[in-house]
C-alpha positions as CSV (number, residue, x, y, z in Angstrom):
1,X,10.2,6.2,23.2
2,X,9.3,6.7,19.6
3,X,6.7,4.7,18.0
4,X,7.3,2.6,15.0
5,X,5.9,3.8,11.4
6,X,2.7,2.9,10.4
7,X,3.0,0.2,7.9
8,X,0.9,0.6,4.4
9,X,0.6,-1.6,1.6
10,X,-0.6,0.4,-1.3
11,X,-3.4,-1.7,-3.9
12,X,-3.9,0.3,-7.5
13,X,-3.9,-1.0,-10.8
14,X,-2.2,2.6,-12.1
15,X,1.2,2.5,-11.4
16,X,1.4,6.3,-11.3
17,X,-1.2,6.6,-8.9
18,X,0.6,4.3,-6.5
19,X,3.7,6.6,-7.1
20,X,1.6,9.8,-5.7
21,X,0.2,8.5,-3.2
22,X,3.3,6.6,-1.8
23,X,5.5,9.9,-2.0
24,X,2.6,11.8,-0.5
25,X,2.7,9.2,2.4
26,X,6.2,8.9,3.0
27,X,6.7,12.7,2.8
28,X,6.4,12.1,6.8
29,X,8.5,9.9,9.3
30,X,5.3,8.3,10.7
31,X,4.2,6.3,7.7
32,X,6.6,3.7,5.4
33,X,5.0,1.8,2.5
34,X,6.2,-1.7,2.5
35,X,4.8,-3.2,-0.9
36,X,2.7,-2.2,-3.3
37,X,0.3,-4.3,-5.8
38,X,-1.4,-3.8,-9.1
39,X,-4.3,-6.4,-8.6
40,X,-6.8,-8.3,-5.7
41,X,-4.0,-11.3,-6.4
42,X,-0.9,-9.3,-5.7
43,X,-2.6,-7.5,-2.9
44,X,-3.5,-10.8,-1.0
45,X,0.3,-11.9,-1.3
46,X,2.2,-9.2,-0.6
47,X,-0.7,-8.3,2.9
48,X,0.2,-11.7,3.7
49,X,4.0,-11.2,3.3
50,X,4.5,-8.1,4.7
51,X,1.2,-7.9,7.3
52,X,1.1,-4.1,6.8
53,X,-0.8,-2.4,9.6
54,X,-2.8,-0.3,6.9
55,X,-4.5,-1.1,3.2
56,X,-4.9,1.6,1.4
57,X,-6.6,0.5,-2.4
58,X,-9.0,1.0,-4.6
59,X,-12.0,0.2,-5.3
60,X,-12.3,-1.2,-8.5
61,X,-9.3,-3.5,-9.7
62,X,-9.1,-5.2,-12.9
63,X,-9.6,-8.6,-11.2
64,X,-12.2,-7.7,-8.5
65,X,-13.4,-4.7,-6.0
């Protein structure tokens, strides 16, 4: 029985950087990004929306670390 992907939400304020990542990420079957946020704000509503098993973000946002 195969296991489900891992689940990532993705938290940068650079929209490009959240492009490389997520294509470097879903370059493999075992991992599926299911949102992505540009702030600490968007981050805590899409986590609580989609309950991704993994956050991935940096460190310093515009509205918080």
């Amino acid at each position: 029985m195969a296991k489900p992907p891992l689940r990532v939400l993705l938290v940068d304020d650079h929209a490009v950087v959240r492009s490389g990542v997520k294509a470097l990420l879903q370059a493999t079957e075992d991992i599926v990004v299911t949102a992505e946020a540009g702030s600490v704000r968007e981050a805590i509503d899409e986590a609580d929306r989609t309950r991704p098993d993994v956050v991935v973000m940096d460190v310093r946002l515009i509205d918080g670390s």
